[in-house]
PASEBA-1860 file (N, C-alpha, C; in nm, 3 decimals):
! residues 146
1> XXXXXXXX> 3.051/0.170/3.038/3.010/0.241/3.158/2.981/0.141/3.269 ~ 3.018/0.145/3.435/2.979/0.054/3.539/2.838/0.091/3.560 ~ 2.805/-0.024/3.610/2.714/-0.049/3.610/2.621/0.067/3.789 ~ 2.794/0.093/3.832/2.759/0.144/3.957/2.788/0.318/3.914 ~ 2.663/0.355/3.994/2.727/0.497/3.936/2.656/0.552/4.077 ~ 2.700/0.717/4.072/2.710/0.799/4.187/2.547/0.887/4.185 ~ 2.521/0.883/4.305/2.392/1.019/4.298/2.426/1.108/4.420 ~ 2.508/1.119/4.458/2.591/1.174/4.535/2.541/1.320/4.586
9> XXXXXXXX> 2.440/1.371/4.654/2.399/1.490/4.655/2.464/1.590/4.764 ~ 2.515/1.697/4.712/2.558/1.824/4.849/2.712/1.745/4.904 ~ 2.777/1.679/4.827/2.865/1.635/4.905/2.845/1.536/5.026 ~ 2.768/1.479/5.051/2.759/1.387/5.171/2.765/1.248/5.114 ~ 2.833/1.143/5.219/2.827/1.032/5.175/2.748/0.964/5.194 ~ 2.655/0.847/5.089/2.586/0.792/5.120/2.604/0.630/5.038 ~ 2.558/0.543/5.126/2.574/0.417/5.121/2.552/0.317/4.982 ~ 2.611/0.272/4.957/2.606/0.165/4.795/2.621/0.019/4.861
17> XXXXXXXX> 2.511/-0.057/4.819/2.462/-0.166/4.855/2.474/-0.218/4.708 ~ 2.494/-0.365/4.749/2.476/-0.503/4.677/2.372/-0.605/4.718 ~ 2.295/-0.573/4.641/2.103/-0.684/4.680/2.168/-0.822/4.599 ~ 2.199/-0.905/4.684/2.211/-1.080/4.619/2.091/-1.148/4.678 ~ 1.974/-1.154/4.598/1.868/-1.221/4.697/1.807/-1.298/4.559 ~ 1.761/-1.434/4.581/1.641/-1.499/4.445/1.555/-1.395/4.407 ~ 1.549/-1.389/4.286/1.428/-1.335/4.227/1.319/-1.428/4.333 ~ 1.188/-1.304/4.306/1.046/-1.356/4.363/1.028/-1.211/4.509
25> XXXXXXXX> 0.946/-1.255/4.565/0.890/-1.153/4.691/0.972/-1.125/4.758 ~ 1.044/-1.148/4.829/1.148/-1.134/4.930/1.300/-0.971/4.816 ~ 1.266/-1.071/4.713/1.333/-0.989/4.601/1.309/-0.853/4.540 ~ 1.167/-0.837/4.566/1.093/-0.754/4.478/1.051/-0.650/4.555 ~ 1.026/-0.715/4.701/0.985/-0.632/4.819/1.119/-0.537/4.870 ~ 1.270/-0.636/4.876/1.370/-0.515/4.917/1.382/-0.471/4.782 ~ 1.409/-0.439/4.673/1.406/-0.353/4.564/1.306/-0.252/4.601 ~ 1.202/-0.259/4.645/1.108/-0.196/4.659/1.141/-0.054/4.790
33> XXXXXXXX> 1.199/-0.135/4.856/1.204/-0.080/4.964/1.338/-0.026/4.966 ~ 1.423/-0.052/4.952/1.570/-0.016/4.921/1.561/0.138/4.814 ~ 1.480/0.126/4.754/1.482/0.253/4.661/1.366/0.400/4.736 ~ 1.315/0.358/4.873/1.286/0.458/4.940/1.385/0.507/5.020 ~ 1.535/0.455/5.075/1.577/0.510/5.125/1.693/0.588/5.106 ~ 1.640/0.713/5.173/1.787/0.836/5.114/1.903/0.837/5.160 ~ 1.943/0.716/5.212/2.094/0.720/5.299/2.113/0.632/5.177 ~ 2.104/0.631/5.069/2.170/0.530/4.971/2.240/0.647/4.836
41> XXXXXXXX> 2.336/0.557/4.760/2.377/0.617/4.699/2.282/0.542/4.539 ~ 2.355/0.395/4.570/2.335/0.327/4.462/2.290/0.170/4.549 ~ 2.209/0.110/4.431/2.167/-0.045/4.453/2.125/-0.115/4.347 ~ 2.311/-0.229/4.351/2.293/-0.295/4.263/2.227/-0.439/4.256 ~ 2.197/-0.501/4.189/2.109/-0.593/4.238/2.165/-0.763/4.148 ~ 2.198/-0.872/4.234/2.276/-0.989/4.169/2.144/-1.118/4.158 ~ 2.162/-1.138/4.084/2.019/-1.289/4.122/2.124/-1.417/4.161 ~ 2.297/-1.429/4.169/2.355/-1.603/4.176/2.445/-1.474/4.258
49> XXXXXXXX> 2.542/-1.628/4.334/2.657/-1.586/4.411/2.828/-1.545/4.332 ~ 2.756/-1.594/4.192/2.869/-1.549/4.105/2.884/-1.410/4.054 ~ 2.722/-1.337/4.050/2.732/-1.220/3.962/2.738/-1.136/4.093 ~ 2.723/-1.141/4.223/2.734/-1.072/4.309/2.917/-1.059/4.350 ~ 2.980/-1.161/4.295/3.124/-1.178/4.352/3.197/-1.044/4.273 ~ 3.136/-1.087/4.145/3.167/-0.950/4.008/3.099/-0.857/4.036 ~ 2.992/-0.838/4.097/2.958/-0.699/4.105/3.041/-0.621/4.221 ~ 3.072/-0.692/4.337/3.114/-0.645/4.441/3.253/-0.580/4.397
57> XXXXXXXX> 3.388/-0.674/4.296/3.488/-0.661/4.244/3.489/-0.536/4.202 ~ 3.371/-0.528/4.120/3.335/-0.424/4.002/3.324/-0.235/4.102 ~ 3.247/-0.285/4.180/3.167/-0.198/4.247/3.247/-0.118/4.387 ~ 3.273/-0.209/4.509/3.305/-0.202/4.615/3.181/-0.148/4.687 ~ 3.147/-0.195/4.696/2.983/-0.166/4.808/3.030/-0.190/4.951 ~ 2.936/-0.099/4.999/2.958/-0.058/5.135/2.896/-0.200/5.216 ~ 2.763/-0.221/5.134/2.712/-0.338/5.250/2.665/-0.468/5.101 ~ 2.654/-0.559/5.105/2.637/-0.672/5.048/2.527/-0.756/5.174
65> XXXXXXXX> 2.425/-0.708/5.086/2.291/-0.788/5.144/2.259/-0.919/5.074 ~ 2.253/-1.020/5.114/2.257/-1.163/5.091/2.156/-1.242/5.193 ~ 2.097/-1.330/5.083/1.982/-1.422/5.113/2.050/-1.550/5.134 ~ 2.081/-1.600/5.242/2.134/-1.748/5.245/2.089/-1.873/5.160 ~ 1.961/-1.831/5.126/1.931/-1.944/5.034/2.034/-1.908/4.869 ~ 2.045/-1.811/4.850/2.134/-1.763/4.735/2.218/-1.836/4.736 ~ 2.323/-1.892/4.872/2.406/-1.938/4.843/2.392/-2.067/4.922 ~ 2.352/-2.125/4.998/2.334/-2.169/5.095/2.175/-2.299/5.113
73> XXXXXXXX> 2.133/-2.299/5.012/1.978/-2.322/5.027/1.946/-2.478/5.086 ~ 2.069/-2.559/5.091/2.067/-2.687/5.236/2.135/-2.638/5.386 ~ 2.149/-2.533/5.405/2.200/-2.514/5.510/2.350/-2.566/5.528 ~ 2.422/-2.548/5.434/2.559/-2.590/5.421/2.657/-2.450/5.463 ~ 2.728/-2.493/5.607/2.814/-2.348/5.621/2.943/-2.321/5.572 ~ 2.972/-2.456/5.521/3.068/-2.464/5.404/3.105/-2.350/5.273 ~ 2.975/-2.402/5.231/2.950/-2.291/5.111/2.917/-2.107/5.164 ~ 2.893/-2.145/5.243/2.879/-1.982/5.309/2.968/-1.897/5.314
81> XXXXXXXX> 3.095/-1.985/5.400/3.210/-1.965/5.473/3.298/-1.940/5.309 ~ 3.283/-2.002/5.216/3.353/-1.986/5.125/3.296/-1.883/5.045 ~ 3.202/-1.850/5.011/3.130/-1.743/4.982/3.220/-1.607/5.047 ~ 3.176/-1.580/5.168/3.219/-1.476/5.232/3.343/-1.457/5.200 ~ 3.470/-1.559/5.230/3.575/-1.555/5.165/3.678/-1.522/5.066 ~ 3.564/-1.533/4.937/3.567/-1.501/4.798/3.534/-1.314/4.824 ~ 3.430/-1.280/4.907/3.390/-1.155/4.895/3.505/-1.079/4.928 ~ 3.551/-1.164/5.044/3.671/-1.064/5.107/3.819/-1.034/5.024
89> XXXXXXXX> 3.826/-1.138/4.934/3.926/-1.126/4.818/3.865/-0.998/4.743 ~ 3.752/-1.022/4.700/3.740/-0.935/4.601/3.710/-0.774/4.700 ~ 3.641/-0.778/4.783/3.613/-0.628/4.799/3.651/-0.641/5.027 ~ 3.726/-0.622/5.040/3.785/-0.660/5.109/3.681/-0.562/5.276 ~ 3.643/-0.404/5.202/3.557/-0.345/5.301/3.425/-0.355/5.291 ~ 3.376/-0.466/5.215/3.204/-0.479/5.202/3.171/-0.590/5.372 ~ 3.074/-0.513/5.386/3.011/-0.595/5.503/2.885/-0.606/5.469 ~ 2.908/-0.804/5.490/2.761/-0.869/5.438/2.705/-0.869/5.538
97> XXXXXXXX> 2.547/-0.864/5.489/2.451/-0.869/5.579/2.389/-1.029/5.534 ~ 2.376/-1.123/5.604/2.315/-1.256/5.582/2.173/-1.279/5.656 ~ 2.037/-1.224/5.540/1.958/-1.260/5.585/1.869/-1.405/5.584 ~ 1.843/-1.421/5.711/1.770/-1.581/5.785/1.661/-1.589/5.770 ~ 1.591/-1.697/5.750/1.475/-1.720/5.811/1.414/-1.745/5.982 ~ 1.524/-1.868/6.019/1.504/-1.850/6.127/1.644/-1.879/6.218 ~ 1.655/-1.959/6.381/1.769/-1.962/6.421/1.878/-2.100/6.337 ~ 1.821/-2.170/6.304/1.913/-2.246/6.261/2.018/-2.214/6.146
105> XXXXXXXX> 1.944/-2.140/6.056/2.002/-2.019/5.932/2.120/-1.966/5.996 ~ 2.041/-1.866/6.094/2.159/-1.769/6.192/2.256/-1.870/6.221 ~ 2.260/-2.000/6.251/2.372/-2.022/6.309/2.494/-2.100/6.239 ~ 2.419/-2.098/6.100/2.493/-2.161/5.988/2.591/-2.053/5.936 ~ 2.523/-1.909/5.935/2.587/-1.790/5.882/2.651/-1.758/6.012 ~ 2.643/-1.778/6.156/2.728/-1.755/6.242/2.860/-1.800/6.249 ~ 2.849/-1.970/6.181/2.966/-2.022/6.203/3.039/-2.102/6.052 ~ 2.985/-1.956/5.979/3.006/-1.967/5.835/3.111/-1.827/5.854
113> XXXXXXXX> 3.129/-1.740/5.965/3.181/-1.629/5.977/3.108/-1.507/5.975 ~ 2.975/-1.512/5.947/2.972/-1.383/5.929/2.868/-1.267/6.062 ~ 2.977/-1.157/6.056/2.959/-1.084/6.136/2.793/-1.027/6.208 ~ 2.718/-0.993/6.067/2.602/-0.969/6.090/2.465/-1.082/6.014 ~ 2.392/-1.104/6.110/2.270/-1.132/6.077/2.134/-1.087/6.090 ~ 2.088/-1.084/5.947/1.915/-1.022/6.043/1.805/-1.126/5.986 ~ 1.687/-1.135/6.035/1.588/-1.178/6.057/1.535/-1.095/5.907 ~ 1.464/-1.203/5.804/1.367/-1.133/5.716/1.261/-1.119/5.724
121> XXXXXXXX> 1.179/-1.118/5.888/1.051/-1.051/5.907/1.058/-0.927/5.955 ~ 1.170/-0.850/5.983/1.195/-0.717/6.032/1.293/-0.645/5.988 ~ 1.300/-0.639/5.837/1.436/-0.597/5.772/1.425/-0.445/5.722 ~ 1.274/-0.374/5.746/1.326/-0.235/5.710/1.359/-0.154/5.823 ~ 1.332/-0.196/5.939/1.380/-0.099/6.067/1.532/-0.126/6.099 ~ 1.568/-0.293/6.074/1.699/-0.316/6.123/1.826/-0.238/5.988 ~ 1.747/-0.233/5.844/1.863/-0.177/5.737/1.879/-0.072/5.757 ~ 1.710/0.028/5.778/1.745/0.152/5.832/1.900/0.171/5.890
129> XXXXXXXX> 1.878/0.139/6.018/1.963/0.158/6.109/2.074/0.115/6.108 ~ 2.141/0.036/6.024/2.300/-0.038/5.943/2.283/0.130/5.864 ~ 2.261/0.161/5.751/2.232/0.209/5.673/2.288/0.424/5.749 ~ 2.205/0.409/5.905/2.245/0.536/5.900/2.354/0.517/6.021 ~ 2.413/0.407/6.036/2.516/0.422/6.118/2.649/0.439/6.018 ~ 2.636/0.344/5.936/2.701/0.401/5.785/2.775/0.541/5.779 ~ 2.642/0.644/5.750/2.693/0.777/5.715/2.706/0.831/5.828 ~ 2.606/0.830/5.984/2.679/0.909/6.045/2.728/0.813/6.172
137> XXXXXXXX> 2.812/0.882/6.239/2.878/0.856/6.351/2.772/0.848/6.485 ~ 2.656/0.930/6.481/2.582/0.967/6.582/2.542/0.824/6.615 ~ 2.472/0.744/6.520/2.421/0.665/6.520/2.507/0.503/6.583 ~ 2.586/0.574/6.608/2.733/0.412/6.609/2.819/0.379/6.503 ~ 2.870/0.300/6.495/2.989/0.260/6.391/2.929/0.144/6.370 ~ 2.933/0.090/6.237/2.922/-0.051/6.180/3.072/-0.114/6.152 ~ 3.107/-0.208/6.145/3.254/-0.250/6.116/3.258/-0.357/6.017 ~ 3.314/-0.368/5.953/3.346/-0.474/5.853/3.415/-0.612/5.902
145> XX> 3.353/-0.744/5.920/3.415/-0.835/6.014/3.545/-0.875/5.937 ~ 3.573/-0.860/5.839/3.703/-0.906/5.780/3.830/-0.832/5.860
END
């Protein structure tokens, strides 16, 4: 059985996420928080950049939330850039979210490629809002930078 499965209620679509973040607070807090919100379908959760590559393969998630230190933890945009890369082989419509600490992070994951960044002192108002642009249209379109 996958590991990803459907809760799919009334027919509406709702969002399947990939949590790649270190175990510890930052970890425990979006688990925490990720399972209050009802624009989700499913959330699977990777602790390395390897089991997230297979889960994504496995899965196809809508958004792939990622901790730069996961992959990244000298600030190398090398490894980022190749990261993302690998994602886009495997699940070609997942759009990562690369969360920072601060601007220098952002600009490693900026010019590592990737489309979106957020700040991890304000991450339940900004997922919200990824999250319900997702399912509806009202809200805007999110796009997949690949």
């Amino acid at each position: 059985m996958s590991i990803w499965y459907a809760l799919v209620m009334n027919n509406t679509y709702k969002v399947r996420v990939l949590l790649a973040v270190p175990l510890g607070l930052l970890g425990s807090s979006l688990r925490t928080y990720l399972s209050t919100v009802d624009e989700l379908e499913s959330v699977v959760f990777a602790n390395s950049s390897d089991e997230a590559l297979h889960l994504a393969a496995e899965g196809k998630p809508d958004f792939l939330i990622l901790d730069i230190q996961l992959i990244s933890p000298l600030q190398n945009y090398q490894c980022l850039f190749d990261f993302l890369n690998n994602m886009k082989k495997v699940s070609s419509n997942t759009l990562p979210i690369v969360l920072v600490d601060d601007q220098i992070q952002k600009q490693v994951a900026l010019n590592a490629g990737c489309a979106r960044v957020l700040y991890k002192g304000a991450l339940g108002d900004q997922l919200r809002i990824l999250f319900q642009q997702a399912i509806n249209p009202a809200y805007g379109n999110y796009q997949a930078p690949f």
